[in-house]
C-alpha positions in Angstrom: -7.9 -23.6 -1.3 -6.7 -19.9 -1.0 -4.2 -18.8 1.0 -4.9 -15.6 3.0 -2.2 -13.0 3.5 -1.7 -11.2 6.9 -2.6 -7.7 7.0 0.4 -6.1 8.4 2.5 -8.3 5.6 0.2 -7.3 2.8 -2.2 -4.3 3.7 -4.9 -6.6 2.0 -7.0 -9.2 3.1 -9.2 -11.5 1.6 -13.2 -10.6 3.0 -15.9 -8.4 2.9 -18.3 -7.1 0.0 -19.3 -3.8 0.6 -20.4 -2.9 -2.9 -24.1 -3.3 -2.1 -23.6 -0.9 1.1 -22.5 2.4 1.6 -22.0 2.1 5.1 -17.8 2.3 4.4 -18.4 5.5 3.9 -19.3 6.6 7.5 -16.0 3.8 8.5 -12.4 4.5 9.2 -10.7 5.7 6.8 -13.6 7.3 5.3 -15.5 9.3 8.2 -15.3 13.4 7.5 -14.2 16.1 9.9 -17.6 16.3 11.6 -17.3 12.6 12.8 -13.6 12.9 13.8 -12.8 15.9 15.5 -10.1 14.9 17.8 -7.9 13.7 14.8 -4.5 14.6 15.7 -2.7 15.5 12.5 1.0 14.6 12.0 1.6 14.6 8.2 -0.1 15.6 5.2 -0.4 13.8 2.2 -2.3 14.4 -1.1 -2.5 13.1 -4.6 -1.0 14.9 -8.1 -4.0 17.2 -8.9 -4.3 17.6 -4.8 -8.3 17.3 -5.0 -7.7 13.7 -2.5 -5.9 15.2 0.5 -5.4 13.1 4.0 -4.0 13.0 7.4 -2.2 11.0 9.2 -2.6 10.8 13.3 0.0 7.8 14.1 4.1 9.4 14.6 5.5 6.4 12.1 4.2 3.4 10.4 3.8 0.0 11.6 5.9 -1.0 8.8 7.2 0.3 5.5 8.7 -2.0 3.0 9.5 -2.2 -0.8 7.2 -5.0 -2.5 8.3 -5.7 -6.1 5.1 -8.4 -6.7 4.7 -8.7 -10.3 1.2 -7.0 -9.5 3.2 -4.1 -7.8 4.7 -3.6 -11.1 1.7 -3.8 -13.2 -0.4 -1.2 -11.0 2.2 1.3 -10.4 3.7 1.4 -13.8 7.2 1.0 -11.5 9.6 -1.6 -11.0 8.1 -2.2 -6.8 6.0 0.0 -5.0 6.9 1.4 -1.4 4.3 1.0 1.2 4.0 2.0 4.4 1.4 0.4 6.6 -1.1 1.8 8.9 -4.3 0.8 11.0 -7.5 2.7 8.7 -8.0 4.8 12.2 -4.8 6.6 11.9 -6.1 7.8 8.3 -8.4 11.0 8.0 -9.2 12.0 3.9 -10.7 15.8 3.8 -13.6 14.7 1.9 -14.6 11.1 3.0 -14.7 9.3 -0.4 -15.7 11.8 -2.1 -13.6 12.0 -5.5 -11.9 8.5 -4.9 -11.7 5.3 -7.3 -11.6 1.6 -6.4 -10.1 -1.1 -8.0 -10.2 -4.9 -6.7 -7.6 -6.7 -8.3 -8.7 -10.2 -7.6 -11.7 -10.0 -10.0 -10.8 -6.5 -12.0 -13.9 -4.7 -11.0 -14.4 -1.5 -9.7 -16.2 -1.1 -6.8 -15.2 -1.0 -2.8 -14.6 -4.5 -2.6 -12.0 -5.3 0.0 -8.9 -5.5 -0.7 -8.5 -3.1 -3.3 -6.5 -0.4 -4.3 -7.3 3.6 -3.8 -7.1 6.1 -6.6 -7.6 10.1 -7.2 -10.7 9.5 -10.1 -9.5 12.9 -11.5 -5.6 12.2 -11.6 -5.6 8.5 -11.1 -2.7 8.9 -8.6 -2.7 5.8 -6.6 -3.7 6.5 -3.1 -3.6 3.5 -1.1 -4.6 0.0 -0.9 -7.3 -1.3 1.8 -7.8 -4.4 3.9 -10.0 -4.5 6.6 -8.6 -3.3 9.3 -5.3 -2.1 7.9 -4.4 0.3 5.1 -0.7 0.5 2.6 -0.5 4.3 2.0 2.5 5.4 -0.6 4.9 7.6 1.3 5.4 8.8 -1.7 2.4 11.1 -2.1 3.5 12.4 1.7 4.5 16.4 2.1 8.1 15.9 4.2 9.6 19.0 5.4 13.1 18.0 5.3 14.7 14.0 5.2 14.9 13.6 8.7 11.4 13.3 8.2 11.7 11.1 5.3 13.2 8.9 7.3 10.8 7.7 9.5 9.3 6.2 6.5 12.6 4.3 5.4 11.8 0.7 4.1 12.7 -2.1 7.0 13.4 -5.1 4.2 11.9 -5.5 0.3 9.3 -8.4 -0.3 8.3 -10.3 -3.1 12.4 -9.8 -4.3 12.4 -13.0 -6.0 10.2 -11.0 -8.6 12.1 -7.6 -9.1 13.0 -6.8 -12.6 15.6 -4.4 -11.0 18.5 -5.0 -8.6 18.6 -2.6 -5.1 21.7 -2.2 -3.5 20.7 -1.1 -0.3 21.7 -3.7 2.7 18.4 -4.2 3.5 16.6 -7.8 3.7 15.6 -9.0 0.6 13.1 -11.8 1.0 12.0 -13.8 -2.1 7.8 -13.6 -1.1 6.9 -12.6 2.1 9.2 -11.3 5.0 9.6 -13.4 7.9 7.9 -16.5 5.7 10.1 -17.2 3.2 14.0 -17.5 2.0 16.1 -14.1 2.2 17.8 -13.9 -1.2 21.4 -12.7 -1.5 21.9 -9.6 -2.4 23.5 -9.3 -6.0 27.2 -7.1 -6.0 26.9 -4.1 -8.3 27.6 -4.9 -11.5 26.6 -8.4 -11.8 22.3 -7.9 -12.7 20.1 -11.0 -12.3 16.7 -9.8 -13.0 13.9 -12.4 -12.4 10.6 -13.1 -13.7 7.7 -14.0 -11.7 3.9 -14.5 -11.9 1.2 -12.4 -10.6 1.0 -12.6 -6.9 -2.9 -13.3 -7.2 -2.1 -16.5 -8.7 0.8 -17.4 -6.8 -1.4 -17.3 -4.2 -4.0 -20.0 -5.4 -3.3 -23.6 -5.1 
């Protein structure tokens, strides 16, 4: 039996099948301007070749964290991603989904099957990934006007650490899957690397 992940922990949750539907596309995060005129803009955000541009309404994330999953990895073409979790209403993209790729891990297929991960089609930047009612947006891809504001989006601990194929020497919680549901691992002293392979988290997560 599977084991299901919690939104805030993961951004992703095993469920629904949209690919047969369209009807996402008149949802949270996907709704245009004329269906969400009251969306209070805080930052800005937008991918490499800047034809996917968003909004965010919320002040801060719920969380941010750095997740160095072997999946992470693999994805990103980095050694962990950072995250920064939101609910879908607090997202509003310029042009619905117009000009946006999908990508469900779990079976490798390419349609808006939740969860799965959010791309530029043109650039390929990655976006976002999307559970059902949460989002992970990349902070990365955010337009910061000076790192005060940076800050806001600081990592709280890194996840999945047990996994990292680089060592952080930050001071900040390390856990070895999940935070708050599994063993904090000690943080190596400078100098002393002890990198550590792991599988994918898909199949970590299957019994």
């Amino acid at each position: 039996m599977g084991v299901t992940r919690g939104e805030t922990e993961t951004g992703a949750e095993t469920g629904d099948v949209r690919d047969g539907s369209e009807a996402w596309k008149q949802q949270p995060p996907y709704r245009t301007a004329s269906e969400n005129e009251h969306f209070d803009k805080k930052w800005t955000a937008h991918c490499h070749c800047g034809r996917v541009r968003y909004w965010l309404s919320r002040d801060r994330p719920l969380a941010s964290k750095f997740c160095h999953c072997i999946d992470c990895q693999g994805l990103h073409g980095a050694p962990f991603q950072w995250a920064a979790i939101f609910h879908k209403e607090d997202l509003h993209f310029e042009k619905g989904a117009e000009g946006l790729a999908f990508y469900n891990s779990s079976d490798k297929s390419t349609v808006h099957r939740l969860p799965c991960k959010v791309s530029c089609a043109y650039c390929h930047a990655p976006i976002m990934d999307e559970g059902r009612n949460m989002v992970l947006m990349f902070p990365g891809i955010i337009k910061f006007d000076d790192a005060e504001h940076k800050k806001v989006f600081d990592p709280q601990c890194h996840i999945f650490y047990s996994q990292r194929v680089v060592d952080i020497h930050d001071g900040k919680p390390k856990w070895s899957k999940l935070d708050g549901q599994s063993e904090l691992v000690k943080e190596v002293a400078s100098g002393d690397a002890e990198t550590v392979l792991g599988e994918p988290r898909n199949e970590k997560t299957q019994e």
